[in-house]
C-alpha positions, -999 to +999 in steps of 0.1 A: -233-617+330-251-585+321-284-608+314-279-623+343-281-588+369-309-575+345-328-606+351-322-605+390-328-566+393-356-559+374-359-521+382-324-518+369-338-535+333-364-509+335-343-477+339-317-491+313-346-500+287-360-463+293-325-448+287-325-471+255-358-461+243-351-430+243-324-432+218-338-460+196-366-428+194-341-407+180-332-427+152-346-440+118-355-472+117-323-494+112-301-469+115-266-477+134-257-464+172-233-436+165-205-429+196-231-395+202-256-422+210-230-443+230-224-407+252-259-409+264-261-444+281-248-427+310-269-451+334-261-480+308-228-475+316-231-475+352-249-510+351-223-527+325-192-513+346-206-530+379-217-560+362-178-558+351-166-545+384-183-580+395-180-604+369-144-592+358-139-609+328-103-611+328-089-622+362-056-602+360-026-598+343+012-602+347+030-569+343+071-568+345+089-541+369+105-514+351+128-504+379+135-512+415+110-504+442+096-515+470+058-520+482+046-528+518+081-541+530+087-558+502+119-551+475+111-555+440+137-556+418+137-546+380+125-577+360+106-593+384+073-609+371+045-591+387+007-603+389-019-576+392-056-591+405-084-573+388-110-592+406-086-583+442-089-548+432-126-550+419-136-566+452-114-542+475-140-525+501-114-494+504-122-488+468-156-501+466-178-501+495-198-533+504-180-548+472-204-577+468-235-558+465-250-549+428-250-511+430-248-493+394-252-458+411-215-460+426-205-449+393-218-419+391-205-384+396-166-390+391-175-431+395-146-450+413-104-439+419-083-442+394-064-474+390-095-491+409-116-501+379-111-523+345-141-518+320-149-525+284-172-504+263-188-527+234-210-538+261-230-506+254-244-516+219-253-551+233-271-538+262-291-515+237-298-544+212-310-565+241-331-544+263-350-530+231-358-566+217-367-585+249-377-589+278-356-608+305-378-624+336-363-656+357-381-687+349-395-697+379-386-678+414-358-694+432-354-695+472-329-676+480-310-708+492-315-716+452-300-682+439-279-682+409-240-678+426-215-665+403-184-687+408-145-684+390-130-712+377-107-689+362-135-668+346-167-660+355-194-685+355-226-692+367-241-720+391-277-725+377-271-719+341-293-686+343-327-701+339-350-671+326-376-663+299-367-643+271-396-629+257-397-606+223-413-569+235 
């Protein structure tokens, strides 16, 4: 999914491949990412956690109640099997504004509320490896009628099979 979203916002490719550059400079050839280098793909990071924010990889998870409570009128008793919606929560315009629009930049600053956001970190060293190796284009324009839709059947897949050009840089 993160090809996909570099491929379709190709300004987005080009700031991540800066922020990438920059630390592939600071290193020897072959030499491993180190977490200091992780700490610095601070716009990296704002790209994989909306491409996860959008694409959530896991759909949810059951949880079991603890104790007794009650939510929105509801009594909940201690036991009860509970199922928790990532992509509800991901998708929720009260915790992210126009929720179906890419938009890496609303995690900046102190990025979303807590308890609003699920997110993985491995992604980092992928994105790295990728966007210093290649680049991503589409392979032919599509109509926007033609636009690759990102569909759950449960997990994230795509409609077009992501037709694009990788090309070595």
């Amino acid at each position: 999914m993160v090809v996909k979203y570099l491929v379709e916002f190709p300004k987005v490719y080009d700031q991540v491949l800066v922020e990438q550059s920059e630390i592939a400079k600071s290193k020897a050839t072959d030499e491993l990412l180190n977490w200091s280098d992780i700490q610095k793909m601070k716009y990296s990071w704002n790209v994989v956690s909306e491409v996860m924010r959008l694409a959530t990889p896991a759909p949810g998870g059951f949880k079991q109640a603890m104790a007794d409570f009650s939510y929105a009128g509801y009594h909940i008793p201690k036991g009860c099997k509970l199922y928790w919606s990532s992509m509800a929560t991901h998708k929720n315009p009260d915790n992210f504004p126009d929720p179906e629009k890419f938009y890496p930049s609303r995690f900046e600053g102190g990025g979303p509320a807590p308890f609003t956001y699920v997110n993985g970190v491995q992604m980092l060293v992928f994105v790295h490896n990728l966007v210093r190796r290649y680049k991503l284009e589409k392979s032919f324009p599509l109509n926007p009628e033609d636009e690759e839709k990102l569909i759950f059947k449960p997990f994230p897949t795509l409609t077009g099979g992501l037709p694009i050009r990788i090309r070595a840089h």
